[in-house]
C-alpha positions as a Markdown table, in Angstrom:
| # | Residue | x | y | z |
|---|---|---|---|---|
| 1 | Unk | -26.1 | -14.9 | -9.7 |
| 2 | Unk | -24.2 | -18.4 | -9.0 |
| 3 | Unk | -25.3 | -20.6 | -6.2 |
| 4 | Unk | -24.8 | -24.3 | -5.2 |
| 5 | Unk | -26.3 | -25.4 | -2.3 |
| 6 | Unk | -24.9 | -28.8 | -0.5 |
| 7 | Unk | -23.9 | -29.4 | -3.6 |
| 8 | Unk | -22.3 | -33.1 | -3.7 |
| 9 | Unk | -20.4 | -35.4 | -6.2 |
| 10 | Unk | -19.3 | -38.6 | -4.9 |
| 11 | Unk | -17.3 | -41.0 | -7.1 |
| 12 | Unk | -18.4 | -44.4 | -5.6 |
| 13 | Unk | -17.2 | -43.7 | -1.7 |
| 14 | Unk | -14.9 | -40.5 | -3.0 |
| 15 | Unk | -16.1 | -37.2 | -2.3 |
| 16 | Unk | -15.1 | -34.9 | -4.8 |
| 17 | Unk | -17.2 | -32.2 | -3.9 |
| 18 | Unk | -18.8 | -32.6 | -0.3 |
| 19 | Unk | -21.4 | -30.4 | 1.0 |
| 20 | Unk | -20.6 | -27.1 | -1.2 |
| 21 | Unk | -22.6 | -23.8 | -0.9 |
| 22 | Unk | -21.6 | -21.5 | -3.3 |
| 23 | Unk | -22.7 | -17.8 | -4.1 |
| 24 | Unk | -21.2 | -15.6 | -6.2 |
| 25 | Unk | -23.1 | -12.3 | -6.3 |
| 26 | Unk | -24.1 | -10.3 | -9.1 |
| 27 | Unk | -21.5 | -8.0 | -10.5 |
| 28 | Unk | -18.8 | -9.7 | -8.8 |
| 29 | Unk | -15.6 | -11.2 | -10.0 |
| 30 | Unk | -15.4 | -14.1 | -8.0 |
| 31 | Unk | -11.7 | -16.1 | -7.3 |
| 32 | Unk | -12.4 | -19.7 | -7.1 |
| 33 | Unk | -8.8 | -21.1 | -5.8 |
| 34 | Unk | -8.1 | -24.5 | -4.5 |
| 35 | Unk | -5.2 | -27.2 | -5.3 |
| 36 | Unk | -4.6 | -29.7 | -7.3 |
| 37 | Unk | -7.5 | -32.4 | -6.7 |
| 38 | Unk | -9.2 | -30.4 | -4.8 |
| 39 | Unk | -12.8 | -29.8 | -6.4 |
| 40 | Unk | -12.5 | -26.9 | -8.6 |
| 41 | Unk | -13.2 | -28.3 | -12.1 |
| 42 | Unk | -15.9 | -31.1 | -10.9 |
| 43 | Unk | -17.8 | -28.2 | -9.2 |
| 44 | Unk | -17.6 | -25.4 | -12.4 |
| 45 | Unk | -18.4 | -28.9 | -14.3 |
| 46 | Unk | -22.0 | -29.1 | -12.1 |
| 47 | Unk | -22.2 | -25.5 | -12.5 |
| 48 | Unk | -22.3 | -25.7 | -16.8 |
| 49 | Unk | -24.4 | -28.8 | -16.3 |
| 50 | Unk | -22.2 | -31.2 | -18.0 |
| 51 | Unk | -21.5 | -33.1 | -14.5 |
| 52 | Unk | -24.4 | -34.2 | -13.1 |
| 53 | Unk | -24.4 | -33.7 | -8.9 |
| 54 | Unk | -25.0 | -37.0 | -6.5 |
| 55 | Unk | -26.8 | -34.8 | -4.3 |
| 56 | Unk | -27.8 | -31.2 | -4.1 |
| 57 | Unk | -29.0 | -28.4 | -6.6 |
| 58 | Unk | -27.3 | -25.6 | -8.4 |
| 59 | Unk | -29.0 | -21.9 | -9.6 |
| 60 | Unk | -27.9 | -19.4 | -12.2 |
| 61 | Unk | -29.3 | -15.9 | -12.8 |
| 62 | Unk | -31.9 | -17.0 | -9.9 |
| 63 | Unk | -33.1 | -19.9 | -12.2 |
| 64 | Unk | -32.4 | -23.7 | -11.7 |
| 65 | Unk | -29.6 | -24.9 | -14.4 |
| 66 | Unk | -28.7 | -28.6 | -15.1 |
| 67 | Unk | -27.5 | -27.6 | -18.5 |
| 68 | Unk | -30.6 | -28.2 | -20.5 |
| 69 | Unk | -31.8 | -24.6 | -21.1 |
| 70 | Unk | -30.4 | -23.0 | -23.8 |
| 71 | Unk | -32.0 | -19.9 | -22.8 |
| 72 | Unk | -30.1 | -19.9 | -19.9 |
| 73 | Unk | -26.7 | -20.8 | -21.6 |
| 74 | Unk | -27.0 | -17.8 | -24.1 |
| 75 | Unk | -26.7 | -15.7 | -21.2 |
| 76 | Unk | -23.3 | -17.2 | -19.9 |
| 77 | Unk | -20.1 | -17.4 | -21.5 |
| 78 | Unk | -17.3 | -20.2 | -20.8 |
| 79 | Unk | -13.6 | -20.8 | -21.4 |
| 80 | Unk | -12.2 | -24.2 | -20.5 |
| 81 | Unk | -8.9 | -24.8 | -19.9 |
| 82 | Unk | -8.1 | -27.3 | -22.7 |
| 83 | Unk | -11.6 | -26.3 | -24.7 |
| 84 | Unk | -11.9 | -28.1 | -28.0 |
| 85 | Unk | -11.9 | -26.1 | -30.9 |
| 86 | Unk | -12.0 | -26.6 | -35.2 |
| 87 | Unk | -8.4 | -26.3 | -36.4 |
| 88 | Unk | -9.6 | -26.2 | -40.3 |
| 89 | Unk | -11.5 | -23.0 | -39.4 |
| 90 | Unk | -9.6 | -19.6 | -39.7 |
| 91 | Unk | -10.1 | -17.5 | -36.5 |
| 92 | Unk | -12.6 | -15.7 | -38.4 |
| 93 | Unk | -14.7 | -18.2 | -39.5 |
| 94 | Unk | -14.7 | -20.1 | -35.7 |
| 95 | Unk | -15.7 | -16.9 | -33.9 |
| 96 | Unk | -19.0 | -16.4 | -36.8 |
| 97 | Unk | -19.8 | -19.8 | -36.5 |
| 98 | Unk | -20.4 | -19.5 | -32.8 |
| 99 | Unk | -22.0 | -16.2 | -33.7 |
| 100 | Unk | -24.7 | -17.6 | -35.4 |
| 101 | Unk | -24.9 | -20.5 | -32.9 |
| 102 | Unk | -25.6 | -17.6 | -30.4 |
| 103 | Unk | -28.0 | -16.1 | -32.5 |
| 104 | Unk | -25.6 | -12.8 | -32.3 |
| 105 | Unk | -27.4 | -10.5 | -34.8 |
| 106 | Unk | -24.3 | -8.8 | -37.1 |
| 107 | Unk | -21.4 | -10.5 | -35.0 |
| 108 | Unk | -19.0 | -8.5 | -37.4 |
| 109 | Unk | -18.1 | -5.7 | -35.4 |
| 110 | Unk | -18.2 | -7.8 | -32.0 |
| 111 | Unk | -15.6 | -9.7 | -33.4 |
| 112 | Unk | -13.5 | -7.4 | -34.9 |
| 113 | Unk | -13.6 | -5.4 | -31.5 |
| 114 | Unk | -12.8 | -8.6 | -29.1 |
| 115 | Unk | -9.9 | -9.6 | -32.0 |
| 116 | Unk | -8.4 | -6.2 | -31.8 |
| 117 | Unk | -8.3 | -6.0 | -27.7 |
| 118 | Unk | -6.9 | -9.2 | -27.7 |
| 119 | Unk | -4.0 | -8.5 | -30.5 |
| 120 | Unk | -5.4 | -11.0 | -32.4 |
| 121 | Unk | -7.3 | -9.3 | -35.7 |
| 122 | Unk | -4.0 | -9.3 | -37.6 |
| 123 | Unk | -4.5 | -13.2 | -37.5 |
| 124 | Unk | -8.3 | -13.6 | -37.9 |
| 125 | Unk | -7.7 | -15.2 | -41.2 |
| 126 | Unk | -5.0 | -17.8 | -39.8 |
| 127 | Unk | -5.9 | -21.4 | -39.2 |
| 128 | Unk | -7.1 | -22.4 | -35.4 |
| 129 | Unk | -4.5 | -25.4 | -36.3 |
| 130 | Unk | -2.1 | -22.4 | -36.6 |
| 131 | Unk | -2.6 | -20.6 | -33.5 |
| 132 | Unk | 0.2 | -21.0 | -30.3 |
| 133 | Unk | -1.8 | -21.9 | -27.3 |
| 134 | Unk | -2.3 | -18.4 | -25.9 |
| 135 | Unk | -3.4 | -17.6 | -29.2 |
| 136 | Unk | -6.0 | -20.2 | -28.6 |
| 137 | Unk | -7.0 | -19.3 | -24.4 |
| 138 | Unk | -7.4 | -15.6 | -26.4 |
| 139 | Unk | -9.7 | -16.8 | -28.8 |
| 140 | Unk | -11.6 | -18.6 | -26.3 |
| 141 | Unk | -12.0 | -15.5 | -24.5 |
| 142 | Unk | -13.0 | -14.0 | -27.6 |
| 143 | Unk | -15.6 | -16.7 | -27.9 |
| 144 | Unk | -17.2 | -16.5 | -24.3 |
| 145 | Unk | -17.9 | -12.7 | -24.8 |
| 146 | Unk | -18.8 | -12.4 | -28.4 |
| 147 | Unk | -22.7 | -13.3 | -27.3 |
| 148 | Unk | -22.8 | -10.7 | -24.3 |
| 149 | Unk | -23.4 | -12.8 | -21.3 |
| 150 | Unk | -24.3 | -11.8 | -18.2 |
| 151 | Unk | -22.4 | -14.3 | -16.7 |
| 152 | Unk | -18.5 | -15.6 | -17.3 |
| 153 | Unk | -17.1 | -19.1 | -15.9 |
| 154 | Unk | -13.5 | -19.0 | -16.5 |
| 155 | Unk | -11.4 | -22.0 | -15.8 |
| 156 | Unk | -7.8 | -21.1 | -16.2 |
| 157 | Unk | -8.5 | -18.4 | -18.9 |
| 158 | Unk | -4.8 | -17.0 | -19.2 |
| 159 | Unk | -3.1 | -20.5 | -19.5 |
| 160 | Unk | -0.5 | -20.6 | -22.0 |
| 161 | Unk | 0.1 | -16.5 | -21.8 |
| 162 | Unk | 3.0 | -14.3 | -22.0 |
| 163 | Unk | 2.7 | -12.0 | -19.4 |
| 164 | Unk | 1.7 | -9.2 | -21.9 |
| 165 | Unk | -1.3 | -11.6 | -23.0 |
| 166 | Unk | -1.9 | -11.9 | -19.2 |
| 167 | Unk | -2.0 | -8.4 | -18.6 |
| 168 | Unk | -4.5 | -7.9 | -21.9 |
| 169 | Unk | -7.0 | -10.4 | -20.4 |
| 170 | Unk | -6.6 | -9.0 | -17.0 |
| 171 | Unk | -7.2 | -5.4 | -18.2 |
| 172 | Unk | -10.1 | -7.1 | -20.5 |
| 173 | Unk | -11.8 | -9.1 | -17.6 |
| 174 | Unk | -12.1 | -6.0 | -15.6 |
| 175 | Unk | -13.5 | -3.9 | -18.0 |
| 176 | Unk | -16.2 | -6.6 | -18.3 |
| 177 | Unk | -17.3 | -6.5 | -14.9 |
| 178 | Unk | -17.2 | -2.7 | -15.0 |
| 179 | Unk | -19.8 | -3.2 | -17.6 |
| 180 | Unk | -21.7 | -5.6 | -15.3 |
| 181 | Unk | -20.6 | -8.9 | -16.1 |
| 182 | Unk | -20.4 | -11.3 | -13.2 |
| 183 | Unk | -17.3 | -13.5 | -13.0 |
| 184 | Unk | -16.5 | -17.0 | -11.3 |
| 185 | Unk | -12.7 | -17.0 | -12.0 |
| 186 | Unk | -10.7 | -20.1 | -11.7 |
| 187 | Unk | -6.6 | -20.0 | -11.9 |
| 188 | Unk | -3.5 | -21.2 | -10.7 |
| 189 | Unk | -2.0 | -18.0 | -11.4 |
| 190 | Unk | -3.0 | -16.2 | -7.5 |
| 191 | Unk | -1.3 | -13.4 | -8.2 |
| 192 | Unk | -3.8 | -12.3 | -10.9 |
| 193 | Unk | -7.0 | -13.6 | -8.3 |
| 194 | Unk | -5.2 | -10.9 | -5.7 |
| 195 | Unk | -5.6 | -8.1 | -8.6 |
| 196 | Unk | -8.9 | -8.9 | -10.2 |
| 197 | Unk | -11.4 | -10.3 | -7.7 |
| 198 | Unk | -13.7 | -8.8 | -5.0 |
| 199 | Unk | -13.8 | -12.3 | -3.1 |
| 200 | Unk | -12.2 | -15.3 | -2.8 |
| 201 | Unk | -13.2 | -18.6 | -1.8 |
| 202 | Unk | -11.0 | -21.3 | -1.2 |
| 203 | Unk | -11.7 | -25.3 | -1.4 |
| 204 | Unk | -9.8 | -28.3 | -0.8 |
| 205 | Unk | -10.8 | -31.9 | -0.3 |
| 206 | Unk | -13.8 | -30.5 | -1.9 |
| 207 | Unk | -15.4 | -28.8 | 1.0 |
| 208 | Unk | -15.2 | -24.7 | 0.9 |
| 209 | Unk | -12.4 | -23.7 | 3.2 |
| 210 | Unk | -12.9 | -20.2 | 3.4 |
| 211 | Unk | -14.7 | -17.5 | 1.6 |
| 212 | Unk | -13.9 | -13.8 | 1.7 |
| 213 | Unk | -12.3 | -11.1 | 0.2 |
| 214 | Unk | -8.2 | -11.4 | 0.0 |
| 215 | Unk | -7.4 | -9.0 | 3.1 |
| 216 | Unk | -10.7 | -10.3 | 5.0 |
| 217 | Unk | -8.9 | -13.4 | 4.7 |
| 218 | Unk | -5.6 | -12.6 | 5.5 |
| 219 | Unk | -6.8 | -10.8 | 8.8 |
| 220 | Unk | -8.9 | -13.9 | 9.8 |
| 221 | Unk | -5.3 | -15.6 | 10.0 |
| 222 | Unk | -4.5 | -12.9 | 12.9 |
| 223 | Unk | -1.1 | -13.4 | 12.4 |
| 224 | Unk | 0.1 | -9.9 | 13.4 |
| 225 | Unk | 1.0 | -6.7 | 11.1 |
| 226 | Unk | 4.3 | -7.1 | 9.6 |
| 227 | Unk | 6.8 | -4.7 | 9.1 |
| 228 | Unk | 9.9 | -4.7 | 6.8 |
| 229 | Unk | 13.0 | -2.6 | 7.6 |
| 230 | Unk | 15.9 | -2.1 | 6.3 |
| 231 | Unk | 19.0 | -0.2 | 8.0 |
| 232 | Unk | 22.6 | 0.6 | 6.9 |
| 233 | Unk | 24.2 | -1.0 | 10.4 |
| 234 | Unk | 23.0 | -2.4 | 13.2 |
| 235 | Unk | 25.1 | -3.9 | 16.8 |
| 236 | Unk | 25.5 | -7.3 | 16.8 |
| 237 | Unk | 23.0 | -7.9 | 19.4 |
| 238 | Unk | 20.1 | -5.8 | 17.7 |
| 239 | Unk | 17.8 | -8.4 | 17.3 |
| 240 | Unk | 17.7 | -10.4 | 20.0 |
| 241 | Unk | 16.9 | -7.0 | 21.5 |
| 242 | Unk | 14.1 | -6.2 | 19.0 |
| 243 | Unk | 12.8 | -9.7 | 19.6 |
| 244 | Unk | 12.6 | -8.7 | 23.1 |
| 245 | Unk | 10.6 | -6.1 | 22.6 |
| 246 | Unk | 7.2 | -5.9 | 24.4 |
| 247 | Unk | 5.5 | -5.2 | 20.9 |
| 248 | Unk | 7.5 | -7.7 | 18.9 |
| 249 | Unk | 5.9 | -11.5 | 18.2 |
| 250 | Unk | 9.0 | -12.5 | 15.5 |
| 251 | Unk | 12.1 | -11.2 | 13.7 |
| 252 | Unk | 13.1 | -12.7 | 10.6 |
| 253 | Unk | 16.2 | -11.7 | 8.7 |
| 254 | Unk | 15.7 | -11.2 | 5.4 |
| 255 | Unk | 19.2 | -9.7 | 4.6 |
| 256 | Unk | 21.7 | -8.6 | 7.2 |
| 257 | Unk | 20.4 | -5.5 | 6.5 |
| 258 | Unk | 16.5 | -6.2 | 5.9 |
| 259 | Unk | 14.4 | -7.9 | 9.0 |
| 260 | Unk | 10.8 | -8.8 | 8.9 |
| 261 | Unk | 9.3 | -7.6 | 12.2 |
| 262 | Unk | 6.0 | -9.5 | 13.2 |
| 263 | Unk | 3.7 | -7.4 | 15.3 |
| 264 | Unk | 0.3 | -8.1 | 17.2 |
| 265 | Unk | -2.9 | -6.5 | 15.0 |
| 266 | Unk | -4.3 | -4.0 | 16.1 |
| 267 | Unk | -2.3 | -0.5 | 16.6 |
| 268 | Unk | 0.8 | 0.4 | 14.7 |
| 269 | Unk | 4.2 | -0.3 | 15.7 |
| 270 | Unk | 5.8 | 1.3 | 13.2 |
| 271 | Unk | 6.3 | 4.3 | 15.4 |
| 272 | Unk | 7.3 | 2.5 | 19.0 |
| 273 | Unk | 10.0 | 0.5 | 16.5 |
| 274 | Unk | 11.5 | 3.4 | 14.4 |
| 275 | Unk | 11.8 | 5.3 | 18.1 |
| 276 | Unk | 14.0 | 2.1 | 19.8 |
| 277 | Unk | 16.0 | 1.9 | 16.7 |
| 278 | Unk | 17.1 | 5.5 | 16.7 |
| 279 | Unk | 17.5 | 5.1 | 20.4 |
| 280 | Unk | 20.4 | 2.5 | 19.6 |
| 281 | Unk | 22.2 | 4.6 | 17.1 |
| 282 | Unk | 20.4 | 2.6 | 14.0 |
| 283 | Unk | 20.2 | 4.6 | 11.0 |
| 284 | Unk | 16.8 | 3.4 | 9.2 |
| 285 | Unk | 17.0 | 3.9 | 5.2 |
| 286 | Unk | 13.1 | 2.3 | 4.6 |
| 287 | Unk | 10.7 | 0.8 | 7.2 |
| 288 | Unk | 7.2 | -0.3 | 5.5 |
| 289 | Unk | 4.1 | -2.3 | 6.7 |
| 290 | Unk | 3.3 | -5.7 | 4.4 |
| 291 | Unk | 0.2 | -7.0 | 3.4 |
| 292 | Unk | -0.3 | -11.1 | 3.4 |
| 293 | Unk | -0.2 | -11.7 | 0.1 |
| 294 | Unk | -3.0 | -14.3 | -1.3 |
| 295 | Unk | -0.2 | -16.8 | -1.9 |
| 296 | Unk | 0.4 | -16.7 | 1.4 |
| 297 | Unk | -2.9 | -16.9 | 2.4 |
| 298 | Unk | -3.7 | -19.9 | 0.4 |
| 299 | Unk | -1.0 | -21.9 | 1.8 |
| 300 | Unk | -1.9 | -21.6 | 5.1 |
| 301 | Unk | -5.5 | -22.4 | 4.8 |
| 302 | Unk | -5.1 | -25.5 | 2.7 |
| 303 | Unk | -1.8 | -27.0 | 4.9 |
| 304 | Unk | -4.0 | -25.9 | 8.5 |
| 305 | Unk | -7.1 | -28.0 | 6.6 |
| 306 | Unk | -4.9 | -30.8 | 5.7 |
| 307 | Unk | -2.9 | -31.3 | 9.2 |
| 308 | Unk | -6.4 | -31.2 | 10.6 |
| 309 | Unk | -7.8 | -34.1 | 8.6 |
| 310 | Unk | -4.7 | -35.8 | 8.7 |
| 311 | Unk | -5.3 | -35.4 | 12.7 |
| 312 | Unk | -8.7 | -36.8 | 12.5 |
């Protein structure tokens, strides 16, 4: 649906994207993270055409797109993080004009539908100028969907939200793609990547990192299964014996009374660990296994790419 291949951007001898191949799959929500500087909005720039690439070539809906074809760009929907937009116009009279501008026969209902998801339809006759900035990132949204497109390119689409406007795009977003919309999906904001999207890719330095979905990614790490338990007492040596347990790579303490037990992948521990803490006279209250989160995931991948070029 998206692809880039060794797609390139140089800024005299800077690479700011370096060798990217990109595919996001039809019907897909795709999680396009990275940190600051890293590539992100040059690459979704190439994408919409408005960048043009030093070296390489970029497809949408299996077609080549530098930006020119407006046949092509009916069929995608944007939001920008900062996107432009007529302050003299009421929200009503913005989302028509772009209506028209789409060609959208009868845009009436679309609108009234999208202003009404988005709690906005009680201001629809309010001045842009007038509108908070989440007010504006929802009328964006409202914007990029009003035409139908087949595909969204979202750069920070809940920036600026509450987290009751973030859940209302979330909720929104995946009703989309239920409907068949595919979805390259930028954000800072990992927590809402980890909920929405099928697979993640990660790029830094402008090169892709890693590419996968959040627990693919989190098992390539093999950093053990984790288990958090938590116990009423425990002897004062009880974790330097747990640490020296055949099964056991760490113990962190969380609370005196909450430990983070890092085990090898693979079989469950849970079992082998409850057993030697009832065997010393421990009285578990909760013992649960913990998945990497994509926070955690994402920091390791970018500082293990960063101490390798720093290496180099």
């Amino acid at each position: 649906m998206i692809r880039t291949a060794q797609l390139c951007k140089r800024y005299g001898s800077f690479p700011a994207v370096d060798d990217l191949n990109l595919h996001v799959q039809p019907g897909e929500i795709y999680g396009f993270l990275g940190p600051n500087g890293a590539g992100k909005t040059t690459t979704l720039l190439m994408i919409l055409g408005i960048t043009r690439p030093t070296s390489g070539r970029v497809e949408v809906l299996g077609q080549p797109f530098d930006g020119s074809s407006f046949a092509l760009r009916r069929r995608m929907g944007v939001v920008a993080e900062d996107a432009w937009q007529y302050d003299e116009m009421t929200a009503w009279e913005y989302l028509s004009f772009f209506g028209g501008l789409y060609r959208v026969e009868k845009p009436g209902p679309a609108i009234q539908s999208l202003m009404e998801r988005l709690d906005l339809w009680e201001r629809r006759q309010v001045l842009v100028g007038g509108y908070s900035r989440g007010m504006r990132q929802k009328l964006n949204l409202c914007r990029a969907l009003l035409h139908g497109p087949e595909v969204l390119i979202l750069d920070e689409p809940v920036s600026g939200l509450d987290p009751h406007g973030i859940r209302q795009v979330r909720e929104l977003l995946v009703e989309e793609n239920r409907c068949g919309r595919t979805i390259l999906l930028s954000s800072h904001i990992l927590s809402e990547i980890e909920q929405t999207a099928h697979r993640v890719g990660i790029i830094a330095g402008g090169r892709l990192l890693a590419e996968d979905s959040v627990a693919g990614l989190a098992a390539r790490l093999g950093s053990g299964q984790r288990i958090e338990v938590e116990f009423q007492h425990s002897p004062p040596d009880l974790r330097q014996q747990v640490a020296g347990l055949p099964f056991v790579l760490d113990v962190t303490e969380q609370t005196p009374n909450r430990w983070l037990v890092t085990t090898p992948t693979g079989e469950d521990q849970r079992p082998a660990l409850a057993r030697f803490l009832a065997g010393q006279g421990v009285l578990v209250i909760g013992m649960r296994a913990l998945e990497r989160s994509l926070e955690e995931t994402f920091v390791t991948i970018t500082d293990a790419a960063v101490r390798s070029w720093v290496e180099q």
